[in-house]
SEVO-916770 format. One record per atom (N, C-alpha, C): x, y, z. Coordinates in steps of 0.001 Angstrom, whole numbers, plus 500000, padded with zeros to 6 digits. Layout:
XYZ;...
END
This chain:
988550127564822202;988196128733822999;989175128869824158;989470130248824513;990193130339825529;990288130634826619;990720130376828015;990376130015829078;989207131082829368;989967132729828790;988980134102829349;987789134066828525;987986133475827081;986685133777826541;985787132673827335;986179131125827419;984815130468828191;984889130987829312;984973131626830094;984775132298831352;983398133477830846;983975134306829839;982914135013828979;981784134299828655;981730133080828180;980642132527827310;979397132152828920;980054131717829965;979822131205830986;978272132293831461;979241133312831697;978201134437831886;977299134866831496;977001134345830430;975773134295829324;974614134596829702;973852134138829690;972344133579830141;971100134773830677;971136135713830145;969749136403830037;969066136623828953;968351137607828705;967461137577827792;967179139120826730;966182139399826307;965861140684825081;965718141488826371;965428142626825299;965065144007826006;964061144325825964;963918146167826987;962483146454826640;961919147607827420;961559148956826875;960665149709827738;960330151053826627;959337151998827600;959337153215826457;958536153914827362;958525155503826480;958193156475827338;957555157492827314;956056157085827372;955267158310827371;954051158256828428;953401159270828749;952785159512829657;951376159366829128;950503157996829664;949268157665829378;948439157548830296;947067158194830504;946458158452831599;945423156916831415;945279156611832648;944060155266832454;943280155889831637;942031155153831532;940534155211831404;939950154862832103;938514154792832753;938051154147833537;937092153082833044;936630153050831816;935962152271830747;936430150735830436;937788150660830313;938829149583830295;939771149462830125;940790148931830124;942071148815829639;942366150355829181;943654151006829192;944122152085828927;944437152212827646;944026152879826547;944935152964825079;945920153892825235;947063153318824568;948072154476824286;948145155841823841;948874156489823919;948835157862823353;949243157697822138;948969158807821262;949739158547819741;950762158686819614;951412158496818922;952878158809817937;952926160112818455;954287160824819022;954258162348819252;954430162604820490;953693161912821459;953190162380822860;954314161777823605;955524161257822910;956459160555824335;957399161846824324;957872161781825684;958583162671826319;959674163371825582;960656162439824798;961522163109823946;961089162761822856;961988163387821864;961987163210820207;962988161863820218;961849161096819516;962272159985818997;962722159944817628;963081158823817717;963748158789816019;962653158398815032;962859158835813729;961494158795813371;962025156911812488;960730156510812149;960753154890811746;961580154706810557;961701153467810334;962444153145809292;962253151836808557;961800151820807659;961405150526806899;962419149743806759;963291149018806705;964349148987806357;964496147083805924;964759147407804403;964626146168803423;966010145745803329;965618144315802957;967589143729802445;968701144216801654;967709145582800578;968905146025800138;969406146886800754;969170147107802039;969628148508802760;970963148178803333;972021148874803101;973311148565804449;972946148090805769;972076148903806288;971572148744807895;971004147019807912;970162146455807266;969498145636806820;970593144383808048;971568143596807232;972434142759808040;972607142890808855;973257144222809948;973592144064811024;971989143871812278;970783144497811700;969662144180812354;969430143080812573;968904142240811178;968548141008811205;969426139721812182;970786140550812174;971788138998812592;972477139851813824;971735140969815038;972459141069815533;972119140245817219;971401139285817096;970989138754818193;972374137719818972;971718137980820469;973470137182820952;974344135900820680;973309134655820305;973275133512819805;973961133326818595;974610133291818114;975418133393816668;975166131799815840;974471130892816706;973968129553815603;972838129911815254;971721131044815354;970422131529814293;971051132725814533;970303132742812374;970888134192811834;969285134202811159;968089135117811263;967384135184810671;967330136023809507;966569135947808461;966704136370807355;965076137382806887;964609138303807990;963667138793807546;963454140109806114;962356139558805767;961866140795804488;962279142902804737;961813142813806234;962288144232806286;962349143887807935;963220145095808609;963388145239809839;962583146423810074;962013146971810978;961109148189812044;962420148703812598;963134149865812305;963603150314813696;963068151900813693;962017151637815464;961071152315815521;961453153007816622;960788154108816862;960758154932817719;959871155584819071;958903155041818678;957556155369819293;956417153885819623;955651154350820248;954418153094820128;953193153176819224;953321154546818506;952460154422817240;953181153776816304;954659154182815887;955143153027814967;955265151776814945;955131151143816734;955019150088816953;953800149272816290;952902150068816546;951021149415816406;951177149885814935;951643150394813936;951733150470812590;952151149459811658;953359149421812246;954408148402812118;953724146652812148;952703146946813306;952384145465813689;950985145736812728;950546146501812563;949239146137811745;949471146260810057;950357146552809476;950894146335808663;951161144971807985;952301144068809422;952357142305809282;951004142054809000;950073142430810328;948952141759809991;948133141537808777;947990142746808109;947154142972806711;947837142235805868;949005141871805477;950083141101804394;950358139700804710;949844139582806273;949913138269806603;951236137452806430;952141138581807504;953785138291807635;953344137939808821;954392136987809438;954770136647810392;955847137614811063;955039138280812339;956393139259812776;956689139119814200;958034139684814798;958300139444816046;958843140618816602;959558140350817701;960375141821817993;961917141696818742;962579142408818393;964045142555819027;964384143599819810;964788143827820919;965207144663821652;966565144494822203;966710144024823601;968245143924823847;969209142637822516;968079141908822407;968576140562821283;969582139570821919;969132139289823649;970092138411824280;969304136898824696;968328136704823580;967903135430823338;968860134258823390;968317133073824210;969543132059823744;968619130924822604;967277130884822472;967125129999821332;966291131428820317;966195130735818682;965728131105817445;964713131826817286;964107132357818423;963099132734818426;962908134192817436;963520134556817615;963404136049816273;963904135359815112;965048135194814995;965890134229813743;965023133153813537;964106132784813674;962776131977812684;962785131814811653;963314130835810258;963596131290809582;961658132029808811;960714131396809199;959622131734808924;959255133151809303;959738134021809852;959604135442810497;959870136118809383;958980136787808753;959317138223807781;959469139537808009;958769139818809251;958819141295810052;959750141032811017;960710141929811761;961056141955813046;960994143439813140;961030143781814379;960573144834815195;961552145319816060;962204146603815464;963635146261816796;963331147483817572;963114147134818711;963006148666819331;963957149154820128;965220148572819570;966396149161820194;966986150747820589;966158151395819026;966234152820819651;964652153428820502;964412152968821358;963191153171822523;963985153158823897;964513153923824183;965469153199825469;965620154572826413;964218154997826381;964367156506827486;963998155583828612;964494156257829817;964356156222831252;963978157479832162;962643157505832310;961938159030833013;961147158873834154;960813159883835092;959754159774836084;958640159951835707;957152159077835441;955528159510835406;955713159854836249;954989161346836754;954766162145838048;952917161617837556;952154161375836385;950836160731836401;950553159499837269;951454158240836913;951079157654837375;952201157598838546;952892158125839091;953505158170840079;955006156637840391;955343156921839062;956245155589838452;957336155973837754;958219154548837228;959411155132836988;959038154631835351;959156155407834136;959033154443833039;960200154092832385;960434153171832143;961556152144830908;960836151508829916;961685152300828694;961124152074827290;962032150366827027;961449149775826180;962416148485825970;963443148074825468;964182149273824635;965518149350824485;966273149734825126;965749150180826543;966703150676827523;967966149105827999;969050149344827708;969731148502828417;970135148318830212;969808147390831093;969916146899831953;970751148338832753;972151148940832329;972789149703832711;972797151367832495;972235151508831511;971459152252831107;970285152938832240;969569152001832830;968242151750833755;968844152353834858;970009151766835407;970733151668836768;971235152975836829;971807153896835837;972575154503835808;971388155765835810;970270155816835216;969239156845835035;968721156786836520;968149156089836834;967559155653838402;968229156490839192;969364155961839139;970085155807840569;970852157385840631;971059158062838997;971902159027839540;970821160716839287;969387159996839111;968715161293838973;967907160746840304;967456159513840731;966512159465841751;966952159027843275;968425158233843216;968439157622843935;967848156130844574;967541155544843035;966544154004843633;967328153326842261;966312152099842602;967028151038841323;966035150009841426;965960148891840545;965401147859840188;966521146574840345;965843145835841222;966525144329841657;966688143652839911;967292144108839063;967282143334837703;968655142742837267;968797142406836532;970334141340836104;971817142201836540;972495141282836281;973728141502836617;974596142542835407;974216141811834124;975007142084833186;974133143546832577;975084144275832192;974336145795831972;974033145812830337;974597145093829508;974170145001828057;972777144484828265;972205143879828942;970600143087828392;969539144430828487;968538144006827617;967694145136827967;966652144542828799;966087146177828975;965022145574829870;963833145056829612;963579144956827804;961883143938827476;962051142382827589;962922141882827143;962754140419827282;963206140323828767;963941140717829076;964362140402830838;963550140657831913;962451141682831570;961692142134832691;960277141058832561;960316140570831372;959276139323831185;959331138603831735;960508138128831710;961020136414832325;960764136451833662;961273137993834609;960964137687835537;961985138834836322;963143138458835423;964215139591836127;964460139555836958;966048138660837377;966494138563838936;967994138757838479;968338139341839489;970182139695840007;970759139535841140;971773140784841022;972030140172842333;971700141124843701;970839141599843812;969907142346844648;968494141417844598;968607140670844031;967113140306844195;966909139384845396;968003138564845966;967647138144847176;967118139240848620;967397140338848280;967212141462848984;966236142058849065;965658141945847635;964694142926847035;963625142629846171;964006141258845870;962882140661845300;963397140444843481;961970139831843066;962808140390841400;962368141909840560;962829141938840020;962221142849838778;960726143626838857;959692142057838475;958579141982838183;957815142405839910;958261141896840660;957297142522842243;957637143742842255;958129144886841377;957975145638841629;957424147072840196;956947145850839157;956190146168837862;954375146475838070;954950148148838403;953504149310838462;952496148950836789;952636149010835821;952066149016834648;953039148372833458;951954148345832410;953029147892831402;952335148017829800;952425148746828625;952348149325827771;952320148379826838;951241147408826299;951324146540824884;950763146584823859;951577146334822660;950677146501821238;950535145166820925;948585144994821262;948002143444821267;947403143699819512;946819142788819004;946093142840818075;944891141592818653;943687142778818783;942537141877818243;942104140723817771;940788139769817997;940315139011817302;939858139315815608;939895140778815528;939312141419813940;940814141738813092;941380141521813933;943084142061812902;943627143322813498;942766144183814208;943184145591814841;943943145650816002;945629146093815286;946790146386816470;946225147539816881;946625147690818611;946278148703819370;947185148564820423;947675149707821187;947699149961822392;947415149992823197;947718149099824735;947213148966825824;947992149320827000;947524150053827876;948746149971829414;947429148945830586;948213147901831020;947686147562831863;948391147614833358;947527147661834398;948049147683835775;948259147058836793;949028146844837714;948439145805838558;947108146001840053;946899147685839694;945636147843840304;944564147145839954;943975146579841225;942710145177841363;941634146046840145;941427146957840378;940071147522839563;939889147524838006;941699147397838131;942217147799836651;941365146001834964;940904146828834330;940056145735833490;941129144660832761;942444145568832582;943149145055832025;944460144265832906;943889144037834063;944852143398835143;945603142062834690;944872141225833751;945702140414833433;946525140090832466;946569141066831885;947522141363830882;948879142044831480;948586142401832672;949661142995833590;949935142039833975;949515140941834656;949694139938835701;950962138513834729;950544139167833372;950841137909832203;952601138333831984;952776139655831879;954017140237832280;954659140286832911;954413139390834348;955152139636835454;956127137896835482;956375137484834296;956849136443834028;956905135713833275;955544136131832460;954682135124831297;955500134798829875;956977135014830179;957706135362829117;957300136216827807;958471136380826869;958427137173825553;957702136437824450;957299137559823689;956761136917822048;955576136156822708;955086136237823806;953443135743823989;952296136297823826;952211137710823957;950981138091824218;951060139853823193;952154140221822563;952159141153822013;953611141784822267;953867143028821857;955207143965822145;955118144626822943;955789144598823902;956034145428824796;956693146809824394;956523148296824909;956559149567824627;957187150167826203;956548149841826921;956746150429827958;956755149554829554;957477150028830033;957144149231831382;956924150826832605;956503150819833737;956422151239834678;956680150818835821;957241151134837054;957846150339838161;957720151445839417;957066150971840379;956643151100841243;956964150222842739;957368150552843572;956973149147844701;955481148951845520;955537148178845406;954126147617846060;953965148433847896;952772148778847602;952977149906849278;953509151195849285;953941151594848663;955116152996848218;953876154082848142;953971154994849193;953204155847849078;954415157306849037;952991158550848599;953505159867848809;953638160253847149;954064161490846928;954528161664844960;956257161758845586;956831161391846190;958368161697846547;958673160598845433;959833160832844017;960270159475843519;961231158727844188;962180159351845011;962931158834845871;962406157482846997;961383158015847265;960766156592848004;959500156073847330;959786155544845932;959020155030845154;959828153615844727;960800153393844797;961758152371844309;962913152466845490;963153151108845843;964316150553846543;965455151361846521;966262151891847500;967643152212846909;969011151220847326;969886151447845925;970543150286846529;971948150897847728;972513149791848136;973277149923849073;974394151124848494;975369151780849598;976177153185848555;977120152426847955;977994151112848549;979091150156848122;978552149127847955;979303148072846857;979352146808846937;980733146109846339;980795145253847468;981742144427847106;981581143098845961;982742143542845121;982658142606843889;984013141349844526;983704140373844218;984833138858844481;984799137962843339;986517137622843279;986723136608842318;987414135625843107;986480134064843334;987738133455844273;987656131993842825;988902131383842442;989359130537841669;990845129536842679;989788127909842116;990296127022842574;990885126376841478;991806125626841730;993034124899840464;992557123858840125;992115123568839472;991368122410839065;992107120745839195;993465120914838767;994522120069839083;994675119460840344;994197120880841285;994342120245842875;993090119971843856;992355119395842892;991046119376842791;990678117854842853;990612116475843825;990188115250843157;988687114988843268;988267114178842977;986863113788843017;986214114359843999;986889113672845472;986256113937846697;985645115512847046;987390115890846652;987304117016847018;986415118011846132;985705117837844937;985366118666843769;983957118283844560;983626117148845240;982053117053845624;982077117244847147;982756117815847531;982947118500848657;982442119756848298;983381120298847704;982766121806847442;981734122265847122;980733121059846177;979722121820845685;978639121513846757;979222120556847369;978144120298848552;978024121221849646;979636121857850112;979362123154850954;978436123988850370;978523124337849059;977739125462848415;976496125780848954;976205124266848247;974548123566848335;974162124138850341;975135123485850522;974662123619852332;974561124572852509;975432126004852504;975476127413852562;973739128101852255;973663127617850904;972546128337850495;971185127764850770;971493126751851446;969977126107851972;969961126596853171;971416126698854212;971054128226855331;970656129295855087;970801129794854296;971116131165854220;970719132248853149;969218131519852927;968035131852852123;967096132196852411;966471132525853678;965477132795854423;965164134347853842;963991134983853925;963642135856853441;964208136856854378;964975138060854418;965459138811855693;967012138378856036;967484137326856118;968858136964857232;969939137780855827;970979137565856760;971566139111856739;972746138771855897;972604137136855151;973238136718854214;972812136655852605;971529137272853275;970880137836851501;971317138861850538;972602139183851685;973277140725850831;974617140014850434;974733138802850373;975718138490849005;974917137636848067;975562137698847250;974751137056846242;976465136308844857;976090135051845030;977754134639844135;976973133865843476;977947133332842347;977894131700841258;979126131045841611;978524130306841591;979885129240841868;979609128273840234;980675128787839274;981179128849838214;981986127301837949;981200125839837950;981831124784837429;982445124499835831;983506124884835975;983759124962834361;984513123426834242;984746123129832966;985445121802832428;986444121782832928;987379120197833284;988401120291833609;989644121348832741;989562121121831553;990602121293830874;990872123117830772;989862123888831546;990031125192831423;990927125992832495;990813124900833991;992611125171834386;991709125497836115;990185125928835788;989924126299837062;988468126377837395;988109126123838683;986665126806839223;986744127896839944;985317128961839964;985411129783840109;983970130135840917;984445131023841521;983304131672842913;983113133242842485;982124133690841743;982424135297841625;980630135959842288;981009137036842399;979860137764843109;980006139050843242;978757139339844736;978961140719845114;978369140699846253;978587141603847332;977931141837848710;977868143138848693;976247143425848683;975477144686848791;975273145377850301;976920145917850876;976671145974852241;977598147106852714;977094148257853332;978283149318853812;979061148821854785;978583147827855265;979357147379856512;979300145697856714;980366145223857212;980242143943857507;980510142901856125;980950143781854873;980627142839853745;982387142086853690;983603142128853865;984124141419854274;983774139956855325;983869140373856201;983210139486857119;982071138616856554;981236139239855854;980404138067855245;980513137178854278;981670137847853252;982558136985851959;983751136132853238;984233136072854096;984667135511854593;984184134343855174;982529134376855907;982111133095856372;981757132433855126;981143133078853763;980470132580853098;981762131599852457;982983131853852382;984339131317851418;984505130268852830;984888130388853782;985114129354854996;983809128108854854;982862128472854885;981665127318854927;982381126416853607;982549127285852561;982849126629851000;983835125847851240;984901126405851985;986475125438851992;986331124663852854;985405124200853813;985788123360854735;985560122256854392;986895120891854838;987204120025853996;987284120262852718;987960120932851912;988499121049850604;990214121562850908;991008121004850519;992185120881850747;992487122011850143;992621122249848368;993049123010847511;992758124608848589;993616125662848889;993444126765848861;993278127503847420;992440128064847290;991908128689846438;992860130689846210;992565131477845073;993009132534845268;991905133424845392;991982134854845935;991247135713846000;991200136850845568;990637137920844876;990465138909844622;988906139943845234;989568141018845488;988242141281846121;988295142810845062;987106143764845403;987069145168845219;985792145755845506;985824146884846345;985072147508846923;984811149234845965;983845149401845620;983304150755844911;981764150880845119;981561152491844739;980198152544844729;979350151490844252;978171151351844371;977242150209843985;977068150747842619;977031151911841814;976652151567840621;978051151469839467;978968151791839890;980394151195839760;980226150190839396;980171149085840396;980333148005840305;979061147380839474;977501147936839417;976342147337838470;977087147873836965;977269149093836571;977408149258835493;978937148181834837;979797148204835822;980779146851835199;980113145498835131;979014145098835835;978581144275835458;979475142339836037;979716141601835722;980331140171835689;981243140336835044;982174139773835729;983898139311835010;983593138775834113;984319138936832558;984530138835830886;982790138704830781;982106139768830703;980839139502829774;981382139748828431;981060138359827449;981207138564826040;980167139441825257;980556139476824178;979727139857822809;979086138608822292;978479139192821333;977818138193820798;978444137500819284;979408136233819908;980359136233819000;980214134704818750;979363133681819673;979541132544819683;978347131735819668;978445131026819524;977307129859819514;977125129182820060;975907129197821055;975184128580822170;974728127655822284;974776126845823262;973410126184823927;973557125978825656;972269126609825699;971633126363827537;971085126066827886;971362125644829171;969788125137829577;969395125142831030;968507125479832190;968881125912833497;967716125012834354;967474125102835654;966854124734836194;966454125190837556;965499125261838698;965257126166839771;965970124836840802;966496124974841732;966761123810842943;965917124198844309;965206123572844366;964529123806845909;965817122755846971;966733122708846779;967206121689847789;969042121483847125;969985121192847558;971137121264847166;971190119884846201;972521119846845258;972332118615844374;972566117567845138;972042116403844507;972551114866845419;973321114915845104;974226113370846359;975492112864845407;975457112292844474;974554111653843365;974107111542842080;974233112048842020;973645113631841649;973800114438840625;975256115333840533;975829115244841778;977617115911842093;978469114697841383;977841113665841038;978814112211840449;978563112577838809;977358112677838592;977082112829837114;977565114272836636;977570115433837508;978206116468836964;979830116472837054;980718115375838201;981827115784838125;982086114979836643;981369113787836338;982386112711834964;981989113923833912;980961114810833386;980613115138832727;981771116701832177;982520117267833217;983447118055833441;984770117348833385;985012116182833691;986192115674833599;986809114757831963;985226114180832118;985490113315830871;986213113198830015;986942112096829133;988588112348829057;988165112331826802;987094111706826464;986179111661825067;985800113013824951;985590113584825681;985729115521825290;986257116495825303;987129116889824857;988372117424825452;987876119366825410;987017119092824934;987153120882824364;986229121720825904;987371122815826313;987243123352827680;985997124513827878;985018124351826735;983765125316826469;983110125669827868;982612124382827563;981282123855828835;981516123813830361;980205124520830896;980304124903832374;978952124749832763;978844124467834268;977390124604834809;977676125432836015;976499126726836026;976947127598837260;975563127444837965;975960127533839470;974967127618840661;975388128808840903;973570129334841513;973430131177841401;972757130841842549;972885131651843586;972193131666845248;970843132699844292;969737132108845588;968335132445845166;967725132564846262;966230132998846217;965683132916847222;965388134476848350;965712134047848946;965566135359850371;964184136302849764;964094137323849565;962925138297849141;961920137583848238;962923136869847487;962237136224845599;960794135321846767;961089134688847612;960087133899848280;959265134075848978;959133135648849523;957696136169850001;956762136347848980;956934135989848015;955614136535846685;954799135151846720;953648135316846967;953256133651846199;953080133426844733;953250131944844915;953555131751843412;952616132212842349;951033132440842992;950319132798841681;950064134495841654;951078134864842579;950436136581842683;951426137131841455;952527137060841092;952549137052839708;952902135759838458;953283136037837750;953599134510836734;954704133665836517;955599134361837567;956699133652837873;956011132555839351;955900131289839083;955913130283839894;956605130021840991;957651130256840663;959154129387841429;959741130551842569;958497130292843641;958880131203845076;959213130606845988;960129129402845703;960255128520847211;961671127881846754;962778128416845985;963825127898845417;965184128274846283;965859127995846281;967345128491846849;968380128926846094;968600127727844524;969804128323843580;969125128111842430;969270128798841688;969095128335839930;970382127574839164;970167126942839029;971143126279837642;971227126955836415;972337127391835632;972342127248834206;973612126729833709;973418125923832571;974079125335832156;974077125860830638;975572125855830150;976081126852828853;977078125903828263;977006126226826729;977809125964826160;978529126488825274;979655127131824998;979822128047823484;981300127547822756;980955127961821532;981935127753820560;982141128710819387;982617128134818261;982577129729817207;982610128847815761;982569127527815756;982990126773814339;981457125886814414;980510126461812989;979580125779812468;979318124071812635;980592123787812150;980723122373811870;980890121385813303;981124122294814389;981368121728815901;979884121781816382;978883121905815895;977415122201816385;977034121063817347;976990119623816433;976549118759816821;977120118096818424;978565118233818066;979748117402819597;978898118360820810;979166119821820282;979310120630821649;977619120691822496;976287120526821302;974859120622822014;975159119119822842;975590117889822056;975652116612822892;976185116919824220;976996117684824446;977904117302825439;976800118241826628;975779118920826024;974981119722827548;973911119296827332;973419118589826500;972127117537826258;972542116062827289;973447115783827181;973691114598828145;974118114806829736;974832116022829578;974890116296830699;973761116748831809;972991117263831203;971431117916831570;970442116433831942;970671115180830835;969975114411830856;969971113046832225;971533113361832264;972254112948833204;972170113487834548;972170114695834758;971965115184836129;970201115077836425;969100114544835562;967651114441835815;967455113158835893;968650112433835480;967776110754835220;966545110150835965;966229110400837094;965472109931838246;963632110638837549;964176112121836654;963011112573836256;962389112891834903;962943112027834149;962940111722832589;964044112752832001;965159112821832395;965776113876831966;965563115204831876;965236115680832490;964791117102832794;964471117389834548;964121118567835103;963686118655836442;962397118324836629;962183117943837907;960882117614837916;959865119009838415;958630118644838516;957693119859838027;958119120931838996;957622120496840371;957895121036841157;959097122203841317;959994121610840409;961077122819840893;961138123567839690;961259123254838441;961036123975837217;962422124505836561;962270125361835429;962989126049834944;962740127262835145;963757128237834049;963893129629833548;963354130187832452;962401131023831832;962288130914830428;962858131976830028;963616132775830706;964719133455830023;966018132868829677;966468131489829815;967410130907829519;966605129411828606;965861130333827858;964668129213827454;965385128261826350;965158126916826188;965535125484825433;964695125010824974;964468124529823605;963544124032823102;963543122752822908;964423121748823552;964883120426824394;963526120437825183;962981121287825799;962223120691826915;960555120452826128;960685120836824664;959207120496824414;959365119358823492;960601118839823185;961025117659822381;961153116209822820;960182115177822673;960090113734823565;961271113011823165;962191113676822622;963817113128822234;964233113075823696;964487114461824449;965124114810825373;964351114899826879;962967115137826292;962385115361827931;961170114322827924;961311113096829059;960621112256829207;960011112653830637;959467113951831088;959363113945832406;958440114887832244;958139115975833249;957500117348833008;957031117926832163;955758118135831330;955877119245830129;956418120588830376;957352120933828935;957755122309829088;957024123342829917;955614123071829358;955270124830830285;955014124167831443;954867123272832496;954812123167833497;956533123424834599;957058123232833396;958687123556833812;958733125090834291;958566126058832959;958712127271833135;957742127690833840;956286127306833705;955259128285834581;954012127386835374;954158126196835861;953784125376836850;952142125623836764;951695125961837885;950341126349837866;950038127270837436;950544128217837056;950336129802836637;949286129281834656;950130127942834297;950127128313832795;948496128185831982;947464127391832892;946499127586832381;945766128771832551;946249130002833682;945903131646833706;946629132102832113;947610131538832248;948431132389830595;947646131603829497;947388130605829726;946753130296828531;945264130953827815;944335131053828733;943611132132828801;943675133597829034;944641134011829172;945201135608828998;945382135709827370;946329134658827035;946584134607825847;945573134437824568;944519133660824976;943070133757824622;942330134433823760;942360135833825202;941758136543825213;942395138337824594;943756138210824513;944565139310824448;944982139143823040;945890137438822240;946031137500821329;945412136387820511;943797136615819952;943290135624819968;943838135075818317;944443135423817755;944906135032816532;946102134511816183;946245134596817601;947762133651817633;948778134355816762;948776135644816952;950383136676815678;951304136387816637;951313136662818070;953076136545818651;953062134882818915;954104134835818442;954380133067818421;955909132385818417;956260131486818958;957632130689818433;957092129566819230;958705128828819260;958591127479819799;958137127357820888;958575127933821997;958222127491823626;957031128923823893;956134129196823267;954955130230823366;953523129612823893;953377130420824855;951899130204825367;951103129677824297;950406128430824600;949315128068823626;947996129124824100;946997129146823235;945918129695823294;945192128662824370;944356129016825206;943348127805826101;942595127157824808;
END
């Protein structure tokens, strides 16, 4: 691989898509049912059965980002509506297929590609972006892509959603997980600002249906809303629709219904030589990092409007790298300046710089330097940091980057600043846990040759195992993971002697999901590896 593509592969790490768009009035009885087939705003495309002998057939089944699972389902859904959705799904049910769903398809483990999955569900063509003037919200269908979202928002309303960086992901699997970018130290994530949300559950009797639930207290179906605001994908049914609102937002104005973002932002590429780089100095740097962002995380301070990764790639790829953005009309020099000075002090190597300044959705719709395609074959794995790494863990990550038995320049671990807004929520007000963090970890690996499977998972299985030793190889509870950069390492007593998985991804939250899940899908149809158990 080459230096630009692992720079590409690096950037990796979000998740599916997701939203849709039609106008459904509550009930006051319970939970909201959907409208039928017909009633969404535009003309949708009408459904499509679509079997293995079809042309279309291959590129559906195998177009997920992960290129080591290729699933092999009986027919693909590409649907249009949320009656074809609840058709579609009650259909599996009666034949007693196992079905799932695809939207953006920026999964990093098997979870659609199952080889046991016979249905998939792609609701890639669902991807309107409109104003409810009903419920006084913004709706996103779940094939809407990330940029797509930004670009509808921002240039009919003037607002936006604190959601990922990269503009290919959609918004159903991403707005699950939790959905953070690089506004979210500012603004919070995604999900604090998820008004309703549109699912096709199936019953304890076999009967798929439509539901919008809210996060209004009165609302019957509140926790099926509440289960969305983090509870990850493939748990509790398909998502159709989302709605977004901010919490407090009064008036019918849509303009002050959603955040707006700043008019500029500054995008930065700063890269250090790896050559002029020794030990000391390589745990120097990550320790400024660490220090930086344990200042300068507070909910409010006025360093929440940059937001960078500091990009540890393998020795042999020539360099490390600092990339970002500062969401600021003013002062955003000056603030990439203290933030790069804190970084260099005591680090010898001068580093190079690139900067560029454009409108803010300029710079969202470009998205991260080399986002790839989906051309390679993965493995990740991430973690939340309440606290900067030790020097253990800066010793075990520098041999693991240098190591002289691995030569191949794939593998990288990036630190992502966190925190500021993300930490006024408490942890159980929605299902994302992890409100008291500073950086996230993820750690990536990619390649493109079958037969390299085994070297390249070792080399981020040990490295991962290595930077936890103190906590059975993995993080300990308290700080957790991502389950949009979800690993199925963490439910395997091969690799994780510490934490159970769901206490990783959803801490105290998971015995509420387990009983959501219960009660919403009591037959256990949405399912994979790392999926809410039933209570």
């Amino acid at each position: 691989m080459t230096g630009h593509t692992r720079r590409n592969v690096l950037r990796g790490g979000l998740a599916t898509a997701a939203a849709a768009g039609i106008a459904v009035p509550a009930q006051a009885a319970g939970p909201a049912e959907a409208a039928p087939a017909g009633a969404d705003c535009l003309s949708p495309p009408a459904p499509a059965r679509i079997g293995r002998d079809d042309p279309r057939h291959r590129f559906l089944a195998t177009r997920g980002y992960n290129q080591r699972f290729h699933g092999r389902p009986e027919h693909v859904w590409a649907v249009g509506t949320t009656g074809d959705v609840v058709r579609a799904v009650q259909e599996a049910v009666d034949t007693g297929r196992r079905v799932t769903v695809r939207s953006g398809g920026h999964g990093f483990e098997g979870f659609v590609d199952d080889p046991a999955v016979r249905v998939v569900i792609d609701t890639s063509a669902m991807n309107a972006v409109h104003y409810d003037a009903s419920r006084r919200a913004f709706a996103v269908q779940p094939g809407a892509l990330l940029g797509d979202v930004y670009r509808r928002l921002h240039l009919g309303w003037g607002v936006t959603i604190p959601a990922g960086w990269c503009p290919t992901v959609g918004a159903g699997g991403h707005v699950l997980g939790g959905g953070f970018g690089p506004l979210s130290r500012m603004m919070g994530l995604a999900v604090d600002h998820l008004h309703a949300v549109e699912v096709v559950v199936v019953d304890g009797a076999g009967r798929a249906r439509a539901v919008v639930a809210t996060r209004d207290p009165s609302d019957p179906g509140r926790d099926l809303w509440w289960a969305h605001t983090g509870g990850g994908g493939g748990n509790f049914g398909i998502v159709t629709r989302y709605w977004f609102r901010t919490p407090g937002a009064r008036g019918d104005d849509p303009a002050r219904l959603l955040p707006a973002p700043p008019p500029t932002a500054l995008s930065f590429t700063i890269e250090w030589d790896w050559n002029k780089l020794d030990e000391s100095s390589f745990a120097r740097l990550v320790r400024n990092y660490g220090a930086w962002v344990e200042r300068n995380s507070a909910p409010g301070s006025p360093a929440t409007r940059l937001y960078s990764e500091l990009q540890l790639n393998r020795r042999p790829l020539g360099t490390i790298s600092l990339i970002g953005q500062v969401a600021a009309t003013s002062g955003a020099e000056r603030l990439l300046d203290d933030h790069l000075a804190a970084l260099q002090r005591g680090v010898p190597a001068a580093p190079t710089r690139r900067t560029r300044t454009r409108p803010w959705l300029a710079a969202a719709l470009a998205g991260p330097p080399g986002v790839p395609g989906p051309e390679y074959r993965l493995k990740a794995k991430s973690a939340y940091l309440r606290r900067p790494l030790s020097a253990r863990q800066i010793d075990a990550l520098h041999h693991h980057l240098t190591r002289s038995d691995y030569e191949y320049p794939g593998g990288g671990l990036g630190l992502y600043t966190f925190g500021g807004q993300v930490n006024t929520v408490a942890p159980d007000a929605t299902a994302t846990p992890h409100r008291d963090t500073i950086m996230k970890l993820f750690l990536i690996n990619g390649w493109e040759d079958p037969a390299d499977d085994a070297r390249h998972i070792a080399w981020v299985r040990e490295l991962y195992r290595d930077l936890y030793a103190g906590t059975g190889g993995v993080p300990a509870a308290g700080d957790g993971a991502f389950i949009n950069y979800p690993d199925t390492d963490l439910a395997d007593p091969a690799w994780n002697k510490g934490a159970p998985w769901h206490a990783l991804y959803y801490g105290d939250n998971y015995a509420r999901l387990q009983r959501i899940k219960a009660k919403w899908d009591p037959r256990d149809v949405f399912h994979h590896a790392l999926s809410v158990r039933p209570a």
